[in-house]
C-alpha positions in Angstrom: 0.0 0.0 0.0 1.3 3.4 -0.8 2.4 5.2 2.2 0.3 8.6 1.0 -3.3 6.7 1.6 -2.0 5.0 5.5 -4.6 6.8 7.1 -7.6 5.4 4.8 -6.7 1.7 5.2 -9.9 0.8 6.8 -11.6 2.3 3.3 -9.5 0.7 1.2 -9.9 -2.9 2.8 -13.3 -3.1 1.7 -12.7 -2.7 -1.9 -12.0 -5.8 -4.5 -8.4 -5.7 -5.2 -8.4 -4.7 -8.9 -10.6 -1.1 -7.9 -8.0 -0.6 -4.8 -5.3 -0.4 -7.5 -7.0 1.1 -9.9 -8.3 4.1 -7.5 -4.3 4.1 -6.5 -3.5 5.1 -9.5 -6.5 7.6 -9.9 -5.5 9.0 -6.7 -2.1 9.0 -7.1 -2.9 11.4 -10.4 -5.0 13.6 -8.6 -2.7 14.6 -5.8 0.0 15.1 -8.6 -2.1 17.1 -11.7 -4.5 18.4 -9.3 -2.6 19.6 -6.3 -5.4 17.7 -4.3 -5.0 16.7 -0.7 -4.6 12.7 -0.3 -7.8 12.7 1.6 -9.6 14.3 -1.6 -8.0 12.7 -4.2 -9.1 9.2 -2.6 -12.8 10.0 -2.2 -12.9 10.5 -5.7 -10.5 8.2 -7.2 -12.5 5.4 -5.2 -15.7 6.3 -7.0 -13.5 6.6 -10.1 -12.4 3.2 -9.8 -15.6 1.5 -9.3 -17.7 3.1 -11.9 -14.1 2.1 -14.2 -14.7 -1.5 -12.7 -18.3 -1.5 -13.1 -18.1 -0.4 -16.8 -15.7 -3.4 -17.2 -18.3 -5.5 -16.1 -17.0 -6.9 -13.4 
């Protein structure tokens, strides 16, 4: 786990493992392009990730 998104273990637990990675990523892109605060950047890169996850089908 990246050491930026410690603090929102317990929210990222309860995700399937390909959305945690995928909202990493997201996340990771937000706080970088966007100048947005980790806590930020993970709210939305989790609903990112699942709508990405859910348009996969899966």
């Amino acid at each position: 786990m990246d050491w930026m998104f410690d603090d929102f273990k317990t929210e990222l637990d309860a995700l399937n493992s390909t959305v945690r990675e995928k909202a990493f990523e997201i996340a990771k892109e937000l706080v970088q392009e966007k100048d947005l605060s980790a806590k930020e950047a993970l709210k939305q890169a989790i609903i990112r990730a699942e709508e990405w996850f859910y348009d996969l089908g899966g």
